[in-house]
N, C-alpha and C positions, 0 to 999 in steps of 0.2 A: 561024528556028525553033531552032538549035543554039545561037543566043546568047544565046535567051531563057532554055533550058532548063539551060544553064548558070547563068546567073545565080539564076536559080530555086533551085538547087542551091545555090550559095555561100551563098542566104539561109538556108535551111537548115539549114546545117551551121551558120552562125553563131551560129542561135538556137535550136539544140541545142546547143552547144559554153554559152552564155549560160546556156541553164535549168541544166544541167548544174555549172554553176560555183554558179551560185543555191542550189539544194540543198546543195550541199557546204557551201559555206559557212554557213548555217541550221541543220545536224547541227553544225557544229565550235561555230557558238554557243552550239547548245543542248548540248553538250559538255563548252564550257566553263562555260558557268549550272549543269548538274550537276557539275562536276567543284568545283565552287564554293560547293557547297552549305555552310551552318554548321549543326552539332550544335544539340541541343538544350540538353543537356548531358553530362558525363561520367562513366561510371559505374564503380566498382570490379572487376576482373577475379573480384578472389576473393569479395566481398561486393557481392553487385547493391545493399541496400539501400542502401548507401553511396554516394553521388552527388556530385558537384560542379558546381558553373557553367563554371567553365575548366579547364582542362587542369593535371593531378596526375598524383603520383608515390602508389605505398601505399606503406607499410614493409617491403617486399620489394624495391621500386626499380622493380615492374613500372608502366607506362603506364595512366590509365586510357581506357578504351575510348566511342569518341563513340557517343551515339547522336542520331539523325536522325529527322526528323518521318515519314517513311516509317516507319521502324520502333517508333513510339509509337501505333501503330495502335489506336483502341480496341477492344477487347473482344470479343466478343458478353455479352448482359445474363447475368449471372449467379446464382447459387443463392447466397441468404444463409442459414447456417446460424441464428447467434445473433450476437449481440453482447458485444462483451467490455468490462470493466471497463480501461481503460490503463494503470493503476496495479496491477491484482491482478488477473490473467489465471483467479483461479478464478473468479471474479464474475461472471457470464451475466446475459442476457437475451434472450429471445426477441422482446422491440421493443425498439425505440430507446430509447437514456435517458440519462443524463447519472449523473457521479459525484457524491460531497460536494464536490468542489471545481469542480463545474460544468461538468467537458471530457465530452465525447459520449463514447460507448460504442462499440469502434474492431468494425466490422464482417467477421466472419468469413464468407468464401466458400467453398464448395465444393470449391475447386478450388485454393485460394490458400493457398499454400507457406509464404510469409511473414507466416501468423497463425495457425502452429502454434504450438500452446503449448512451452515451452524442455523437454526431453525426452519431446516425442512422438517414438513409437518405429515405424519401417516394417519389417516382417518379411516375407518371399515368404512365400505361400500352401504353397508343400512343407517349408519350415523349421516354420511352423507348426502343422502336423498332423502332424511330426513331431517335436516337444516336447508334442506334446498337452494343445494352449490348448483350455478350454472357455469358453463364457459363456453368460451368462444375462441375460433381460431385467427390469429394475425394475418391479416391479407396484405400482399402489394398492387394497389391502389393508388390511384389519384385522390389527392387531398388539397384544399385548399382555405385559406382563413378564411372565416364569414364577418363578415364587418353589418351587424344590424343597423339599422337608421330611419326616424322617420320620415318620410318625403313628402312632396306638393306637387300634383298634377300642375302642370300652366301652359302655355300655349307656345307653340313652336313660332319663334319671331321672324323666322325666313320664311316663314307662309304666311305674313299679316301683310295685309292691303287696306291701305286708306284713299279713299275718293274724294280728292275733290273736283270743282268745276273749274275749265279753265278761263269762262266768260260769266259776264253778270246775265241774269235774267231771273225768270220764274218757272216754276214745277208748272207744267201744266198736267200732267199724267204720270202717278207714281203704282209702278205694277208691286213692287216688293217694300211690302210696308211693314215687315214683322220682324222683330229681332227672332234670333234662332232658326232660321228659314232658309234651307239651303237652297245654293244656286250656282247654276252650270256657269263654265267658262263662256265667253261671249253673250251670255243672257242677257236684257232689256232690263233696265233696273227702273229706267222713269224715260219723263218726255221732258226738255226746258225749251221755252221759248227766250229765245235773246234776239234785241234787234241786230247782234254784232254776225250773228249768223245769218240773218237773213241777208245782209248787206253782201256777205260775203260769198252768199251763195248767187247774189245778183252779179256780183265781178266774176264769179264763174262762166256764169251763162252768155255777160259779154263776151269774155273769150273765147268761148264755142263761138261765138257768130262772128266774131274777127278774126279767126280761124277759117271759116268757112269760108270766107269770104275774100281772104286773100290767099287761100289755096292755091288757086289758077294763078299767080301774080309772077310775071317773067323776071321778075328781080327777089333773088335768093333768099337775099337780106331781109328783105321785110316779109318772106313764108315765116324766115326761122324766129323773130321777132315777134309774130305770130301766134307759134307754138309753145314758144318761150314761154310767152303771158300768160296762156291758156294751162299749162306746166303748173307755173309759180299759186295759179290761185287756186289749181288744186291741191295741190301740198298744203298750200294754209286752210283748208277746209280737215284735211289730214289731222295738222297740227291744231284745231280744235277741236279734237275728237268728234268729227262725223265720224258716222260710220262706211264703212267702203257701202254696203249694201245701201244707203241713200243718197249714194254721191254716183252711185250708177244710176240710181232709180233717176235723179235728177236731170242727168244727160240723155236719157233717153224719152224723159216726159218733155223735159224742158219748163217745169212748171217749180217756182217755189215754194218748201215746205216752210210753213209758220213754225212747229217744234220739230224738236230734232233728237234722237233717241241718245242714252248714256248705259254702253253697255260696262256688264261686270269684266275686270280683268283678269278675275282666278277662278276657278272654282274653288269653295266650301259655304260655310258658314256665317248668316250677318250678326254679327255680335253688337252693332249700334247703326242705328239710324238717326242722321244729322237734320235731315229738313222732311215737310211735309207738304203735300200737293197745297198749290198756289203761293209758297214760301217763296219769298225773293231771296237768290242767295246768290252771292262774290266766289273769287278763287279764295277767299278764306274760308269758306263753311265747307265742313265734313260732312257731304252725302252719306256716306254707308264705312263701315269698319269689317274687312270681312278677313278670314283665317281660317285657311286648309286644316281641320283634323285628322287628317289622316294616319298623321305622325303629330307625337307629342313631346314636351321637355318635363323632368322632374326635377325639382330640386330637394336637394337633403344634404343636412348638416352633419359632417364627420367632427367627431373629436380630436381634438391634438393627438393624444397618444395613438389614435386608429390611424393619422394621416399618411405617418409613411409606410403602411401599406400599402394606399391607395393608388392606381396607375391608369393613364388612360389607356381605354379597352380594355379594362375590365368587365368580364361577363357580372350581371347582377337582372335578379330574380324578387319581382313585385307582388305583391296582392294587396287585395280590396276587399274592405268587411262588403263593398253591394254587387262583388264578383266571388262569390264564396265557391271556394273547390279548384278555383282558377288559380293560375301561376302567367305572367306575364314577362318574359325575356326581353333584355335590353344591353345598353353598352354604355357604360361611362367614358363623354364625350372630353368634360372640359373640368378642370378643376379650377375654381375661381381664386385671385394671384392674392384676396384679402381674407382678414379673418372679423368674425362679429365679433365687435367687441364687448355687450354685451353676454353671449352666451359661451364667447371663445369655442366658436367650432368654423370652421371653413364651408362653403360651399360648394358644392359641384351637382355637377347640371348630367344627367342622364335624358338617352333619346329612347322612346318607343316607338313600337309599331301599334296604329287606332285604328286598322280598317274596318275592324265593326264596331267603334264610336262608343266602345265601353268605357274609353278614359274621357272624363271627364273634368275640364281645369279646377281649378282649388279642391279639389278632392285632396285628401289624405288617403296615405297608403304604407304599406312597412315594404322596408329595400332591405337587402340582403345583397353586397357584394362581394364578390368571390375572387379574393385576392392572394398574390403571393401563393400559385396552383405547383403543387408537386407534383409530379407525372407516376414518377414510382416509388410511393412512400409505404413502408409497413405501418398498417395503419390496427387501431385494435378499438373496440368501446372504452370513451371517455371514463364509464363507471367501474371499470376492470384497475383503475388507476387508485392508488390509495394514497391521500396529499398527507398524510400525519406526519408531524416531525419535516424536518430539511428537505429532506430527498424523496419525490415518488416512487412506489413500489407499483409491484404488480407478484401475482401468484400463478407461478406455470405447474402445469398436470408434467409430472414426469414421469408416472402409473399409475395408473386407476386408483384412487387415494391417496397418493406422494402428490404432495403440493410444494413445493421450491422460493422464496421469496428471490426475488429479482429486482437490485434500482434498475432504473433507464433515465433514460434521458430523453424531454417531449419536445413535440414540435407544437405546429398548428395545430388547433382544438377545429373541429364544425363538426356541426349537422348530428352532435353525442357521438364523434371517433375523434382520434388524435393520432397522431402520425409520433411513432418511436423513431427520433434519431441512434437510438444508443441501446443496449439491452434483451431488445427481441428480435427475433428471427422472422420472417413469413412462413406462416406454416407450426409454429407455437401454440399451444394451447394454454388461453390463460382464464382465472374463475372472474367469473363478473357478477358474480349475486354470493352473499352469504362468506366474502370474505375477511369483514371484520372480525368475525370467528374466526376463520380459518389464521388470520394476524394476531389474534390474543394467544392462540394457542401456539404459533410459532415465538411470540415473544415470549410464551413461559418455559418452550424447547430451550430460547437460545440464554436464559435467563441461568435456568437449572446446569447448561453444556457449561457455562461460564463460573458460575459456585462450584460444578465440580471441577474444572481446574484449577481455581482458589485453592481449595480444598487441597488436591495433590499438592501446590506448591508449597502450600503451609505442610505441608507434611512432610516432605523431602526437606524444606527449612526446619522444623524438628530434628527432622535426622542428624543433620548435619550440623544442628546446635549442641546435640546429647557428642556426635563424635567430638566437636573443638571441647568440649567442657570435660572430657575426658583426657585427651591429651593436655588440656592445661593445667590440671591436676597431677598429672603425671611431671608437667614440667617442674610446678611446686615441691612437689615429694624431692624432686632434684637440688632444686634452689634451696630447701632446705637442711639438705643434707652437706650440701654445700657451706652451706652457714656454719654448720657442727663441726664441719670441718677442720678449721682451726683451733678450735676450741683443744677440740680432742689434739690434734697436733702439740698445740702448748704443754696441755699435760703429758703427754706423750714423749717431751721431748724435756719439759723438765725432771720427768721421770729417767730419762737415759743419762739429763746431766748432773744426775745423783748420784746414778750409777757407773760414771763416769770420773766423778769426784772421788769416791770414796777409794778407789784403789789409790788416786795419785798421793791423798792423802795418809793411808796406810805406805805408801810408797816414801813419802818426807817422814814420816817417823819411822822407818824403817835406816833411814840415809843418817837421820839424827843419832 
């Protein structure tokens, strides 16, 4: 029983002492299979983008660093912003596309370091609010040129009326005797006595009574003859400006008036009066000058370079220093065919509306017209625009302190926005306060991005100057071995032809 349990024992220990070794040795393998691993390949300490197959030096001397299939770990899927052009990193797209010369459009992620554009700028969030960066987002919007200009109230000339008289006589009763005095359509403006009227109101009143009288007449001819007359000399009382209201009153009194009223033809405003009660005056003398304000005209001088924007029916927007807070809407009606030669600017005539008799003629006023309207422009603040150098820029948020320089391409400027033809999106957020900072420090990003790959190429041109100067060293060593060559051959071979001689020589004194 003690022998068994012994042996039992020994087997035991044996084939734990066995597994035991088994293990071990299975870890040292797999040990050495990791300890054994090969790179993938090798990558630059100071520039990740920079890679090689085998094992490199930079131009500092430092190592580069393996990397391992472990550590090319894919990804998780990521967020693609846009796409970019490979050749001109302003160039976006929102899908996929290809350039003019056919290569894809290199895709920008979210997250990915190395598809910033060469100075995008990263700022902490407390540096930022305290420079006081603002921005603002791109909207699509209506946008349209503003063309400023000064203008001149004047009086619309399809509503001026000048009076005069069509007979000679005298004022005998003038009711509107004040300039600026408004006055209704049909209104009484004076009284003239002329003997041309009273005569003519006498041939009237015949004809009422030779009328009557041959009413009853059994011969046709002489009724309508008659009426005729009676007809004709009311017409010329007409064509003297009676008024119908006294050429009834007349036929029914039967009695002649000595004056005869002159009423107004329009309604508005008298802006000059020609004669004064008891003035004798002709069909030459100007009674009254009257002109509807209701509607007005402005004039305002456009310059050459502004002109051809300018279009009729263009919306354009007035104010007046004695209308303060006010805004007055209008249309440009006519653009005049000449230019002043003088000041070289053109004319053009805008219409308003006066019904509360705020405009006043020769007034001065500022015009704003509103020409060349985009309906859906992406439009952003004028100040978010940086004019340095050739080309405007602007600075887009790409995350909460990534700022991205961007050219564009502008449109119409008003009202402090501007419409981007080219570069921004709707719905972009771009800085509009404190981005001259944010531009210095982007141009010493892209200043610094640009020395350091100076830098690399002068150092790969190092490299590659230390390799050629080593092989041409190596080719010298050649060439001049080369050179010794013959040398040594000469001797070499006058040495054999000595050796050569001397037997044939021993050989004739041997023959001798």
């Amino acid at each position: 029983m003690n022998k068994s349990t012994l042996i039992i024992a020994v087997l035991m220990l044996t084939i734990g002492l066995g597994a035991g070794y088994w293990l071990s040795g299975g870890n040292s393998t797999n040990a050495v299979v990791s300890d054994e691993k090969k790179p993938l390949f090798y990558r630059n300490p100071m520039n990740p983008s920079v890679t090689s197959p085998v094992p490199a030096k930079d131009s500092m001397g430092m190592d580069y660093v393996p990397v391992y299939a472990e550590e090319d770990t894919k990804p998780a899927e990521r967020e693609i912003l846009f796409y970019r052009n490979p050749m001109n990193p302003s160039v976006t797209s929102p899908v996929p596309a290809k350039d003019s010369m056919g290569m894809d459009y290199v895709p920008v992620y979210a997250d990915d370091e190395s598809s910033e554009v060469v100075g995008t700028v990263k700022i902490d969030p407390v540096i930022v609010q305290n420079i006081g960066v603002r921005t603002a987002k791109a909207q699509q919007t209506a946008i349209s040129r503003t063309i400023r200009a000064v203008g001149r109230v004047d009086f619309d000339e399809e509503r001026m009326a000048r009076l005069h008289p069509k007979i000679e006589g005298w004022i005998e009763d003038i009711r509107v005797d004040k300039t600026g005095q408004n006055v209704a359509d049909d209104e009484v403006l004076l009284s003239i006595y002329s003997p041309k009227l009273v005569s003519a109101q006498q041939e009237y009143l015949l004809a009422l009574n030779n009328l009557k009288a041959l009413e009853k007449s059994p011969f046709e001819e002489i009724k309508q003859g008659a009426r005729d007359l009676a007809r004709n000399s009311r017409e010329r009382l007409l064509l003297l400006d009676v008024p119908e209201h006294q050429i009834r009153e007349l036929e029914q009194t039967r009695k002649i008036k000595k004056s005869l009223h002159i009423h107004s033809p329009v309604a508005g405003t008298v802006i000059r009066i020609g004669s004064r009660q008891g003035q004798y005056v002709t069909p030459k003398t100007e009674l009254y000058m009257m002109v509807d304000l209701s509607q007005v005209w402005v004039y305002a001088d456009v310059y050459e370079y502004e002109l051809p924007w300018v279009k009729i029916g263009d919306e354009v927007e007035m104010t007046l220093a004695s209308v303060p807070g006010k805004t007055f809407s209008g249309s440009l009606e006519y653009i005049y065919p000449y230019a002043e030669s003088k000041t070289r600017t053109t004319k053009v005539r805008l219409v308003f509306d006066n019904r509360e008799l705020l405009l006043r003629p020769d007034m001065f006023a500022e015009v704003s017209i509103k020409s060349d309207k985009q309906n859906n422009a992406v439009v952003i603040p004028a100040e978010a625009v940086i004019r340095s150098g050739g080309r405007p820029q602007v600075f887009v948020v790409r995350a909460p302190g990534k700022f991205e320089p961007r050219f564009v391409k502008l449109g119409v400027e008003s009202s402090g926005e501007v419409a981007v033809l080219d570069g921004i999106s709707a719905g972009e957020e771009v800085v509009t306060s404190a981005q001259f900072l944010v531009d210095s420090e982007s141009k010493l990003r892209e200043a610094t991005a640009k020395m350091m790959e100076g830098l690399q190429d002068s150092g790969e041109g190092e490299d590659d100057a230390k390799n050629m100067k080593g092989h041409s060293g190596m080719n010298h060593s050649d060439e001049t071995m080369i050179e010794h060559t013959p040398e040594d051959a000469e001797v070499h071979s006058g040495h054999n032809m000595g050796q050569e001689m001397k037997p044939s020589k021993q050989g004739a004194h041997e023959h001798d």
